[in-house]
C-alpha positions as CSV (number, residue, x, y, z in Angstrom):
1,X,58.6,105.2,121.9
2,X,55.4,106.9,123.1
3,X,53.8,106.8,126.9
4,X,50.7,107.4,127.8
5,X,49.9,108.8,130.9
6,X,46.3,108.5,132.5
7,X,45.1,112.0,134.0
8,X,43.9,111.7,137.3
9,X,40.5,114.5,137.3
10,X,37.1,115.4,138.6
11,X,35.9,116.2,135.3
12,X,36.5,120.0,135.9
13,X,40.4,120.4,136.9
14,X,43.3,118.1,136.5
15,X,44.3,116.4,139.6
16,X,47.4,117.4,141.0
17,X,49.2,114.0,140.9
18,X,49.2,113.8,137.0
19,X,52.3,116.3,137.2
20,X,54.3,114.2,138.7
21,X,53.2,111.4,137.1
22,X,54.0,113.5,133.4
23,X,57.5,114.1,135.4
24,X,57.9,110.0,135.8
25,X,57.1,109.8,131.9
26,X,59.5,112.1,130.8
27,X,62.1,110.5,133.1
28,X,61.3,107.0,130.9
29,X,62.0,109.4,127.4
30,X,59.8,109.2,124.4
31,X,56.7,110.9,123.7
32,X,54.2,111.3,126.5
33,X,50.7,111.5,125.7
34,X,48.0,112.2,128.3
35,X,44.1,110.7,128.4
36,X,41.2,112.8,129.8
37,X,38.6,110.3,130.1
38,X,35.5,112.0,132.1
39,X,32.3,113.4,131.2
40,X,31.8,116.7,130.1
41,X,35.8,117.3,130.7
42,X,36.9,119.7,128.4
43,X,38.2,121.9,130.7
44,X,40.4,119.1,132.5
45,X,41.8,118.6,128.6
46,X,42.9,122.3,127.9
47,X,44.4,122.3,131.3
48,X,46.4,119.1,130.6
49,X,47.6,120.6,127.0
50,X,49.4,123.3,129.0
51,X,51.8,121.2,130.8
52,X,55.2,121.2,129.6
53,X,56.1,118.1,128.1
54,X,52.7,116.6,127.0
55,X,52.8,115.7,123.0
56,X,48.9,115.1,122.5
57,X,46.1,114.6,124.7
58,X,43.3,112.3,124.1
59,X,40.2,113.2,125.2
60,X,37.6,109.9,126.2
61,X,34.6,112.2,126.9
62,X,31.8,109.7,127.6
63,X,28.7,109.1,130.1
64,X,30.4,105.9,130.6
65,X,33.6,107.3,132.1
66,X,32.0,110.5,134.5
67,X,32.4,108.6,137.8
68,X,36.1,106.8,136.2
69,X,34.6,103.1,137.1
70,X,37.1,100.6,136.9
71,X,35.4,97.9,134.7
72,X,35.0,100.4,132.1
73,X,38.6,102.6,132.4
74,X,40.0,99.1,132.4
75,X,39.0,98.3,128.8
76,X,39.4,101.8,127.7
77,X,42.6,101.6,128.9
78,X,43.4,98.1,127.4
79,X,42.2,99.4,124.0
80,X,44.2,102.4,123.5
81,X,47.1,101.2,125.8
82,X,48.0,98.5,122.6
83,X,49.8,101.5,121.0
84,X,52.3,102.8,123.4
85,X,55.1,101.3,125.5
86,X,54.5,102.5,128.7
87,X,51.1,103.0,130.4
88,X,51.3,105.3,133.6
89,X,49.1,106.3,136.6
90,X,49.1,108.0,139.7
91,X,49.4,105.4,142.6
92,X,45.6,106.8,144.1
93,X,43.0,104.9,145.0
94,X,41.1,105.2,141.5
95,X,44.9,105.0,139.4
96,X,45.1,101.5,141.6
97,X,41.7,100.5,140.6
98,X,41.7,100.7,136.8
99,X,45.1,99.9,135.8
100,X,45.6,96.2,136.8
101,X,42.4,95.5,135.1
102,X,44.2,96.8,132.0
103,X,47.0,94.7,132.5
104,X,45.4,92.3,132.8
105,X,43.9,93.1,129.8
106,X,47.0,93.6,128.0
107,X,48.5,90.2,129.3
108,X,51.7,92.0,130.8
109,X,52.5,92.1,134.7
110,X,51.4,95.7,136.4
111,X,54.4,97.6,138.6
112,X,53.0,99.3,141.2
113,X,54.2,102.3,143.3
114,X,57.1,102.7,141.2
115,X,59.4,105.7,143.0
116,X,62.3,106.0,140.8
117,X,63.0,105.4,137.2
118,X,66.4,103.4,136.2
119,X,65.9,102.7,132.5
120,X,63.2,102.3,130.2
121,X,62.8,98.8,131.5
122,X,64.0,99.1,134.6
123,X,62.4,101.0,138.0
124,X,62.3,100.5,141.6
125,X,59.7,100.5,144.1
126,X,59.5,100.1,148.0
127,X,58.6,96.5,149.5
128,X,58.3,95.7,153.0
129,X,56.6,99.1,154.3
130,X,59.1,101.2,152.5
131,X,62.1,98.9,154.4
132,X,63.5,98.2,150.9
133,X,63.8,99.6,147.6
134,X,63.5,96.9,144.9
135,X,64.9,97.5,141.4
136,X,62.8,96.0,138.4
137,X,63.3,94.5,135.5
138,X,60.3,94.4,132.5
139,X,60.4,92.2,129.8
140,X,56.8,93.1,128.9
141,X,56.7,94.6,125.7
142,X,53.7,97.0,127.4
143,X,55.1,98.6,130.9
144,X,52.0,99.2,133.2
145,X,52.9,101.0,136.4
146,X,51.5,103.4,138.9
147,X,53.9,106.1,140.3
148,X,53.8,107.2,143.6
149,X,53.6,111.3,143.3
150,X,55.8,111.6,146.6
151,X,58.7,110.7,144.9
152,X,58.5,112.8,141.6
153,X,58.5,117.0,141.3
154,X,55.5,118.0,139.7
155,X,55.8,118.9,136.0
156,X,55.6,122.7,135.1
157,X,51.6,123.0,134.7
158,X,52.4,125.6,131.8
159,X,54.6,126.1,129.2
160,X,52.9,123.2,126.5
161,X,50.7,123.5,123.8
162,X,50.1,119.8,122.8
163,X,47.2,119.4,120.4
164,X,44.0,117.5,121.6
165,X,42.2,114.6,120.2
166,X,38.6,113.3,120.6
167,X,38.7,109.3,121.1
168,X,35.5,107.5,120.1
169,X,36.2,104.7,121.9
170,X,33.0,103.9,124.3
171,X,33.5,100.9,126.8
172,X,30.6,100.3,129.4
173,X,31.4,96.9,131.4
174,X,27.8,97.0,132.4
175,X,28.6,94.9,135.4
176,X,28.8,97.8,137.7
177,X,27.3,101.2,138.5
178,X,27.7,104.8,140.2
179,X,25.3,104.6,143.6
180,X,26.6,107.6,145.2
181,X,30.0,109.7,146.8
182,X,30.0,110.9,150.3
183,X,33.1,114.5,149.8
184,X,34.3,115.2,152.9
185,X,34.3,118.9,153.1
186,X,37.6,120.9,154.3
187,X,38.7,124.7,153.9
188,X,42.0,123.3,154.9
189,X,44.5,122.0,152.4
190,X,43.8,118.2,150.7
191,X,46.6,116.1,153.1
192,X,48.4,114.5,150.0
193,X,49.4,118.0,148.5
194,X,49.7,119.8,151.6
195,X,53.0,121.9,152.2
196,X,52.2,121.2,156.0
197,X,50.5,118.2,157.8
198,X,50.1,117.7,161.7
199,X,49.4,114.6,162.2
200,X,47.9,112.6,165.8
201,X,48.0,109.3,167.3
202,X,46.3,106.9,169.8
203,X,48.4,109.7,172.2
204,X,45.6,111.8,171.8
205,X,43.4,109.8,173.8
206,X,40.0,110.6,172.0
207,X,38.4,112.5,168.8
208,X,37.9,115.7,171.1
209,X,41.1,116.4,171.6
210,X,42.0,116.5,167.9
211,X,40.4,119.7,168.1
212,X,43.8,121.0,169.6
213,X,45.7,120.2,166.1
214,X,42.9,121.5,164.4
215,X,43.7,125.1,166.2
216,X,47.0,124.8,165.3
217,X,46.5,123.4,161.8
218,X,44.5,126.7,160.9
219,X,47.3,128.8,162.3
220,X,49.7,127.7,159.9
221,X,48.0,126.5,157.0
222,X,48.8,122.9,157.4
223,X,46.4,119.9,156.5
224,X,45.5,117.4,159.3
225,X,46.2,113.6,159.4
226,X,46.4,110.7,161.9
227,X,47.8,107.5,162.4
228,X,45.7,104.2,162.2
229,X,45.6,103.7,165.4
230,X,44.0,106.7,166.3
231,X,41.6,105.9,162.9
232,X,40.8,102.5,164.2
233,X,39.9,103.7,167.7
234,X,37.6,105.8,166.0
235,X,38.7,108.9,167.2
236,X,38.7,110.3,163.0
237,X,37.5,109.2,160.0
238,X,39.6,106.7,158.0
239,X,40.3,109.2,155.1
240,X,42.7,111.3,157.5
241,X,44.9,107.6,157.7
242,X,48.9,108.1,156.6
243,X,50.7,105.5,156.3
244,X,50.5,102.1,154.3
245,X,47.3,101.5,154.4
246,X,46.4,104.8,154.0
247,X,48.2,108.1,152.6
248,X,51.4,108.7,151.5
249,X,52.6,112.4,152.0
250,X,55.6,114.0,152.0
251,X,54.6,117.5,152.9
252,X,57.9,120.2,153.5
253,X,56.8,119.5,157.5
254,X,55.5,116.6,159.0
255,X,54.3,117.1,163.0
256,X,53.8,114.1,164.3
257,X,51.7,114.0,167.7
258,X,51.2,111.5,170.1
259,X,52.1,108.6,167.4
260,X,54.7,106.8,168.2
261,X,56.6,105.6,164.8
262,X,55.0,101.9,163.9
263,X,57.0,101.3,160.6
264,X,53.4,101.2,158.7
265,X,53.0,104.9,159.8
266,X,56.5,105.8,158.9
267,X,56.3,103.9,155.3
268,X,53.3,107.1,155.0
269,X,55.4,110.0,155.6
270,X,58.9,109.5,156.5
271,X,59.6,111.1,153.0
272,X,58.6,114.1,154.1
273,X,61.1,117.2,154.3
274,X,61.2,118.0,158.0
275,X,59.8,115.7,160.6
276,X,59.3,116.7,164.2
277,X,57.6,114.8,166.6
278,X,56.2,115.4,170.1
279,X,56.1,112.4,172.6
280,X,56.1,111.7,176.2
281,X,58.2,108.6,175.3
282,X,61.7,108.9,174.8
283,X,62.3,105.6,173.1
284,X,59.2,106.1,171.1
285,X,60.5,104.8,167.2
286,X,59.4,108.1,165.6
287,X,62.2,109.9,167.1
288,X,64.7,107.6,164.6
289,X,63.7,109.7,161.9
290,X,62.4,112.9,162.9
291,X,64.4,115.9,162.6
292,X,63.3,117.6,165.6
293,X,62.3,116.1,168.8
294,X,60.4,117.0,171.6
295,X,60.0,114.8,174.9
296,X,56.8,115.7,176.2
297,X,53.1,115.5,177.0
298,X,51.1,116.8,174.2
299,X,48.1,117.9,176.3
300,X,51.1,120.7,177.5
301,X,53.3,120.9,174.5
302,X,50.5,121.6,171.6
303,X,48.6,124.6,173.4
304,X,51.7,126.5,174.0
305,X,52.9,125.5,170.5
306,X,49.4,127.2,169.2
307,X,50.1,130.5,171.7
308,X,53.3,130.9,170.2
309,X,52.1,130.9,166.8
């Protein structure tokens, strides 16, 4: 039995969520292989060969697959996928792009945001925000699932020596093309692979004042998120969204400021390791699962926090 794992990359370093989506292979048992398919991504190849418990790497390195489009990852995907008997990716916005045009492809349903594996066959997933865990059944004789990084320990980035192999294979869709990436530029940590995340609400009142979390953020090394209210007010850009329309994190501490607990928010981060929240209202939701509590106005409650640190 041999699994293939999609690596998640920029064409120069391997994305962090491919370890843990290696981990979820290994989990299933067999052989895992690993694709690199990018544009000029050697480097992202060598890097994937090092981590423990990768068999081969297959490296897709194309013009066609620089920007990862899904049309053309789809049917890469599809091609290659015919061999093995489980196709994995990390549950990110480009993993959920390309991989249920392959299975589609393939003719075999897709499992998405799988968070534990039972069997070979058999995995569960959260439905209803996160409310419930679902355990699943495949019959498929190709298993196509995304794995939510959250709920896997990344896999040991070295230790492996798997060999590498050029793939020929060249698929351009030629129904769609790159126009251009706007990169939001941060020196503080990317919020899915943060150790620390502070995170504001529609509490906040207004984008100004996330300035006070930013002080604090950059005094303890933490990456900065919000809820979607506070996104759809406008008070921060949409890429700074936990929850289940946005980010799933699950940092070794969550803050949580001025948000008061709407189960969509908590399906985004309630797996983190320590939650504490600060709100002025005491029956606010978000004190059911935080670890640490604090009843009180943020405007008060966040500068002293930042003194103190």
């Amino acid at each position: 039995m041999a699994i293939l794992v999609i690596a998640e990359h920029n064409n120069a370093a391997l994305g962090a969520a491919t370890l843990n989506t290696i981990t979820a292979a290994k989990a299933i048992g067999g052989d895992v292989e690993v694709l690199v398919a990018g544009s000029g991504c050697g480097a992202v190849a060598e890097a994937a060969a090092k981590v423990d418990g990768v068999g081969k790497v297959l490296v897709a390195d194309n013009a066609a697959y620089e920007y990862q489009l899904a049309e053309n990852m789809g049917e890469l995907v599809a091609e290659l996928g015919k061999g093995y008997s489980h196709i994995l990716a990390a549950a990110t916005t480009t993993g959920k792009d390309f991989l249920p045009r392959a299975a589609a492809l393939l003719d075999v349903n897709m499992l998405s945001e799988v968070v534990g594996v039972d069997a070979e066959d058999t995995f569960s997933r959260p439905i209803y925000a996160g409310n419930a865990i679902a355990t699943v059944k495949s019959s498929d004789a190709i298993k196509v699932l995304t794995v939510r990084g959250t709920a896997f320990d990344a896999a040991a980035a070295e230790g492996g020596s798997a060999a590498v192999e050029a793939v020929d294979a060249v698929k351009d869709a030629g129904i769609s093309a790159f126009a251009s990436e706007e990169l939001a530029k941060s020196d503080r940590p990317d919020l899915t692979a943060a150790d620390i995340v502070i995170s504001g609400g529609r509490g906040m009142q207004n984008g100004d004042n996330f300035e006070m979390l930013y002080k604090v953020a950059d005094k303890l090394g933490a990456a900065v998120g919000a809820s979607r209210a506070a996104v759809d007010a406008g008070f921060v850009p949409n890429d700074m969204q936990v929850g289940q329309t946005g980010k799933i994190v699950a940092p070794n501490l969550y803050v949580a400021v001025g948000i008061s607990g709407a189960i969509q928010h908590l399906a985004g981060m309630k797996d983190s390791k320590v939650i504490v929240a600060i709100n002025k209202d005491e029956e606010a939701p978000i004190f059911q699962v935080a670890d640490y509590g604090l009843v009180a106005d943020l405007f008060e409650a966040v500068p002293e926090l930042e003194n103190a640190l």
